[in-house]
C-alpha positions as CSV (number, residue, x, y, z in Angstrom):
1,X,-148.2,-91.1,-138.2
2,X,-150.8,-91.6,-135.4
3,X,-148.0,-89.6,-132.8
4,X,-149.8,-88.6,-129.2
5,X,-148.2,-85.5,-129.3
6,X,-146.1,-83.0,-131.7
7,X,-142.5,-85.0,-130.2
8,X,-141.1,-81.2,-129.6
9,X,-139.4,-82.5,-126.7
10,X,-141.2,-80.0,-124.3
11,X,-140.4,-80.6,-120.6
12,X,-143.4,-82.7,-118.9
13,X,-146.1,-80.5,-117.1
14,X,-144.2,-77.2,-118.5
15,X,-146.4,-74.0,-120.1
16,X,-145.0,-75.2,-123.6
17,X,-146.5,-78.9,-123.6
18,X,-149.9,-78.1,-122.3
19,X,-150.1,-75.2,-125.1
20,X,-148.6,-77.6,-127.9
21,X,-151.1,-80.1,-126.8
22,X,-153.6,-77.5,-128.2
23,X,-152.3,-76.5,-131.5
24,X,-151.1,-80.1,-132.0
25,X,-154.4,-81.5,-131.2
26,X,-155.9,-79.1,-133.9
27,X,-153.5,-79.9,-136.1
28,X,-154.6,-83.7,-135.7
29,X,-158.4,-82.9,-136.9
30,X,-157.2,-80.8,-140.0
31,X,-155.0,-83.1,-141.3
32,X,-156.2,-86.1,-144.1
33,X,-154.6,-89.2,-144.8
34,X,-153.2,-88.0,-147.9
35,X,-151.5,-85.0,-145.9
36,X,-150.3,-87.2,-143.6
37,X,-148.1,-89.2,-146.3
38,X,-147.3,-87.1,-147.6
39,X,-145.6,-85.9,-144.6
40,X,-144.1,-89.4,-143.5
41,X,-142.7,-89.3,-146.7
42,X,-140.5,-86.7,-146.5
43,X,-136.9,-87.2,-145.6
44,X,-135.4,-86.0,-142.1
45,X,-132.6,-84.4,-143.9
46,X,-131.8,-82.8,-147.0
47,X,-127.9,-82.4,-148.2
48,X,-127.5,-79.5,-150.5
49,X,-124.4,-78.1,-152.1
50,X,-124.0,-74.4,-152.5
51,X,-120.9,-72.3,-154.0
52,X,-119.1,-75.7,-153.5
53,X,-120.2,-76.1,-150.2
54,X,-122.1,-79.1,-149.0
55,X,-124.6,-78.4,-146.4
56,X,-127.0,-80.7,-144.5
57,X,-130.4,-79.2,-143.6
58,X,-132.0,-80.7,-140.7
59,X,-134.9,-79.8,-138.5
60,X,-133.3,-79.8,-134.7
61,X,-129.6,-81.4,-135.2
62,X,-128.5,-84.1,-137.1
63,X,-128.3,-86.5,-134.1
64,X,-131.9,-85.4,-133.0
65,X,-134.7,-84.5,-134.7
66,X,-136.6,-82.6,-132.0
67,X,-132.9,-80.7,-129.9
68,X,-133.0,-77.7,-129.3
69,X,-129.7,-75.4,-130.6
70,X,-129.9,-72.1,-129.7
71,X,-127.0,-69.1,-130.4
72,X,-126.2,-70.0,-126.5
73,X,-125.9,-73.8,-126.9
74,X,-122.2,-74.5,-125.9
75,X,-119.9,-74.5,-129.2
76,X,-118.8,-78.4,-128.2
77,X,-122.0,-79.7,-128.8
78,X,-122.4,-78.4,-132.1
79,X,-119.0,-79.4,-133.1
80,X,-119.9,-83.2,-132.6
81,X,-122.9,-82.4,-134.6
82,X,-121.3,-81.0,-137.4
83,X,-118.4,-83.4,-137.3
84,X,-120.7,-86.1,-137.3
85,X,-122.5,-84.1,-140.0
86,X,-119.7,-85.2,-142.8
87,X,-120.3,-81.8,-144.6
88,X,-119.7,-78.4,-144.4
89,X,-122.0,-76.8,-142.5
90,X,-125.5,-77.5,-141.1
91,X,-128.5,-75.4,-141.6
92,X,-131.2,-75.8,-138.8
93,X,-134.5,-74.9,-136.8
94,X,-136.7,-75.7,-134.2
95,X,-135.6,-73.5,-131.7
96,X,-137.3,-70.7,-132.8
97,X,-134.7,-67.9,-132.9
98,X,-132.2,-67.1,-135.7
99,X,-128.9,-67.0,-135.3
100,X,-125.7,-67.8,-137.2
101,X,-122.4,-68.9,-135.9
102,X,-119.1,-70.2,-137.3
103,X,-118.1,-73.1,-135.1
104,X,-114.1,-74.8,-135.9
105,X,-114.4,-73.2,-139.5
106,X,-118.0,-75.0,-140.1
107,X,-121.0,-73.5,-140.2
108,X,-124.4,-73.7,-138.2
109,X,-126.9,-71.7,-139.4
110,X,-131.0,-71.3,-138.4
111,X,-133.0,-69.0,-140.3
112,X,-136.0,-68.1,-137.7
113,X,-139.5,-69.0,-138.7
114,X,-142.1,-67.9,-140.6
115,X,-144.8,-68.8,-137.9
116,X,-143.8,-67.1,-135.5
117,X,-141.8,-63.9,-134.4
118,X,-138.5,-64.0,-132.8
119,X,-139.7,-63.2,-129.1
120,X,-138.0,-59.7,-129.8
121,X,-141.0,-57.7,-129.1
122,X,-142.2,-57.2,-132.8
123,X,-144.7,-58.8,-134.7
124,X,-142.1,-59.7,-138.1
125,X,-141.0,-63.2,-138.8
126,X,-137.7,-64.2,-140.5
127,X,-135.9,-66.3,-142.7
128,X,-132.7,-66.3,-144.6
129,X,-131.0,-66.3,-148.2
130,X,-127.8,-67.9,-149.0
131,X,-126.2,-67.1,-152.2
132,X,-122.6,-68.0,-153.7
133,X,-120.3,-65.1,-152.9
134,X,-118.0,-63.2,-155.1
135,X,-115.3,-66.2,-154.3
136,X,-115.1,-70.2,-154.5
137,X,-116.5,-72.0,-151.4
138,X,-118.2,-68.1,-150.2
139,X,-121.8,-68.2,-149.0
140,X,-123.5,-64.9,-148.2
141,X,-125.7,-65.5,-145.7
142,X,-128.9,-62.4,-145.3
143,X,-131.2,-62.9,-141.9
144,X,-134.5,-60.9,-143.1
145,X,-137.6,-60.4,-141.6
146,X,-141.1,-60.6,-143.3
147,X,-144.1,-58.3,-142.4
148,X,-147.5,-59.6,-142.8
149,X,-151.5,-59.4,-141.9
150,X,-151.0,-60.0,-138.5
151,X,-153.9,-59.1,-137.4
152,X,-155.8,-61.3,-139.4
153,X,-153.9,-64.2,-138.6
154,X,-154.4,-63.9,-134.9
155,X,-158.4,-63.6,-135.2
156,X,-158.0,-66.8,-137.2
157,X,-156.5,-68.4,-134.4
158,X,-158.9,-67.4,-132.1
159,X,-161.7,-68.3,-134.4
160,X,-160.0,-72.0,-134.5
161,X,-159.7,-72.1,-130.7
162,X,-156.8,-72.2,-130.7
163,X,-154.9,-71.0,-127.2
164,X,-154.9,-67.1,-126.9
165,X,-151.2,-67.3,-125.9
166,X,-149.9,-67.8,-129.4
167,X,-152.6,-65.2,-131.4
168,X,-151.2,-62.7,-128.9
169,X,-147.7,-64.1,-129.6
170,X,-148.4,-62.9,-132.9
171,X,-149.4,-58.9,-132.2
172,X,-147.0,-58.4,-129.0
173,X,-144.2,-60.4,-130.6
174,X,-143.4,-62.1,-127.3
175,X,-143.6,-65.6,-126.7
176,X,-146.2,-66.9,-124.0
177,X,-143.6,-69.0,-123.1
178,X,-140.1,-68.9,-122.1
179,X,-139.9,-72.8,-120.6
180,X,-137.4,-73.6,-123.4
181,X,-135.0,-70.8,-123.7
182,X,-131.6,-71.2,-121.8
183,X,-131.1,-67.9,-119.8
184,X,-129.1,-66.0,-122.1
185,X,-131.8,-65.6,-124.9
186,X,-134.5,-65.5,-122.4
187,X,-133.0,-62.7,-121.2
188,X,-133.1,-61.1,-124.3
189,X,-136.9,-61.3,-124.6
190,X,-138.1,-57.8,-126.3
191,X,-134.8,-56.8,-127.3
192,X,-135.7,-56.0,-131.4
193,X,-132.7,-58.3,-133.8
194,X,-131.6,-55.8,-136.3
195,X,-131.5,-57.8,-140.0
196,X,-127.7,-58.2,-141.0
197,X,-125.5,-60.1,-143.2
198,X,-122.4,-62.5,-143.1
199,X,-120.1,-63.7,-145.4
200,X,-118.7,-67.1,-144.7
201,X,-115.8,-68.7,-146.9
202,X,-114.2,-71.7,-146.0
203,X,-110.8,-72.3,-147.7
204,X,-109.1,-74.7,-145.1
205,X,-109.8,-77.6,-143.1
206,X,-108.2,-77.0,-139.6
207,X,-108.0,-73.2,-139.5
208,X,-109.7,-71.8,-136.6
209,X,-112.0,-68.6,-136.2
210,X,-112.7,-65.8,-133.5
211,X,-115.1,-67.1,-130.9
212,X,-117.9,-65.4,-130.9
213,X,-118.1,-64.6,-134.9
214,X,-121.6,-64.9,-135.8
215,X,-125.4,-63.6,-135.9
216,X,-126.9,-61.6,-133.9
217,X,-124.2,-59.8,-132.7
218,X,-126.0,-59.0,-129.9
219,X,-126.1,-62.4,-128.7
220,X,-122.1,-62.4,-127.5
221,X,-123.3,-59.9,-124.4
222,X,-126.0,-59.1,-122.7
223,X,-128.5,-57.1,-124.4
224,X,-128.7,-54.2,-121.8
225,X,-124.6,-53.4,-122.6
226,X,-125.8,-52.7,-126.2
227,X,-126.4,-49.6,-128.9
228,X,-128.2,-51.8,-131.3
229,X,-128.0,-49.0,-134.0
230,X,-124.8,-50.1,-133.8
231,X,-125.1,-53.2,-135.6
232,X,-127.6,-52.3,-138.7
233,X,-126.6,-53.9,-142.5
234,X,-123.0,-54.7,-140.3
235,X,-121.4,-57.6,-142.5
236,X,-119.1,-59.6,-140.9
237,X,-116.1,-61.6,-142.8
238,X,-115.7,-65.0,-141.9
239,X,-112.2,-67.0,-143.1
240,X,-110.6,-70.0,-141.8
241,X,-107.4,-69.3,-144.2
242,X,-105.6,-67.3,-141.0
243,X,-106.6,-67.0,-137.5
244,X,-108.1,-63.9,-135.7
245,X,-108.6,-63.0,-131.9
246,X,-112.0,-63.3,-130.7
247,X,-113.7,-60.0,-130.9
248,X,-115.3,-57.6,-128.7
249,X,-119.2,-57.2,-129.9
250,X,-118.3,-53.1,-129.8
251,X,-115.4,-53.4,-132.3
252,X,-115.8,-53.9,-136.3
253,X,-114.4,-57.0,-137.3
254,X,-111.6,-56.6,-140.0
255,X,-110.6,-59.9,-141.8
256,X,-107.2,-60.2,-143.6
């Protein structure tokens, strides 16, 4: 309690600390004594087990509380985290976008945020369901979006003072900002995410998996190549008992 600043790990002097100095700042006025026990109590990471499957639920990584993992973030670095994890699979935020990625037959999963939209160019925000699958140790995992009063919310903001970047985040659906992003998903600012669904089943322990299989397809290419009609309600299967080739983002994926 009594932090300077939000600890997002914004670069110094960049667009994204001088506007989270803002909302952090108002934040800071809002907030009792009570609130903010409430929030020092709270652990930094839950463990969970679904369908069999344990999974740790962490904010930015398990290692750090404030890193940024994004669908681009090389697949070594989440390895380490998820080996160092001890579980299953990890479910994460903090970066903003959703994605979800199968990395060495683990999972890594972040839903999106319900503050915010996805920088696609639309006002919805998203989050996730995982529910047992039809098989032991199966998680279907749904990426949704959630549409909401806007509107409303964005004269609120401006009502608060709060900076006109993020109330016009909230009608455009573009992020004032792009200081955090790695080039391949700020690249892909406007391009609308289609909601989809996976189905991830772990049977083994050393099996491996295609590549690129995951959520949003569109992340494996650049968004310009891509029909994104193409990928609508698309479930992908996701099973470390054999091994497949990595896939081309153009080509259903059949799973033995």
């Amino acid at each position: 309690m009594g932090a300077a600043d939000c600890g997002c790990g914004f670069a110094p002097g960049s667009t994204c600390e001088r506007l989270s100095a803002a909302w952090f700042a108002h934040a800071d006025r809002q907030l009792d004594a009570d609130a903010r026990a409430w929030m020092a109590s709270l652990p930094r990471r839950l463990d969970v087990e679904l369908a069999g499957l344990a999974l740790a639920v962490v904010h930015g990584s398990v290692t750090e509380i404030n890193h940024f993992v994004f669908a681009s973030t090389p697949d070594r670095v989440k390895a380490l985290d998820l080996a160092l994890s001890g579980v299953d699979g990890v479910v994460a935020g903090h970066c903003g976008l959703p994605f979800t990625q199968v990395i060495q037959d683990r999972l890594w999963h972040n839903p999106g945020v319900v503050g915010v939209p996805a920088n696609d160019g639309t006002p919805r925000v998203w989050f996730s369901i995982l529910t047992p699958g039809p098989e032991p140790r199966t998680l279907v995992i749904e990426h949704l979006t959630l549409v909401y009063d806007y509107v409303t919310a964005a004269v609120k903001m401006r009502a608060a003072g709060l900076p006109e970047g993020y109330a016009e985040a909230l009608v455009s659906g573009l992020w004032p900002s792009c200081d955090v992003l790695p080039s391949q998903e700020a690249k892909a600012q406007g391009v609308s995410l289609k909601a989809g669904k996976l189905i991830w089943r772990r049977e083994g322990l050393t099996a491996t998996v295609a590549e690129h299989l995951g959520w949003p397809v569109e992340t494996v290419s650049p968004p310009a190549q891509l029909d994104p009609g193409r990928f609508c309600d698309q479930v992908l299967i996701a099973t470390t008992s054999s091994r497949v080739d990595p896939i081309s983002p153009w080509t259903e994926l059949q799973v033995p």
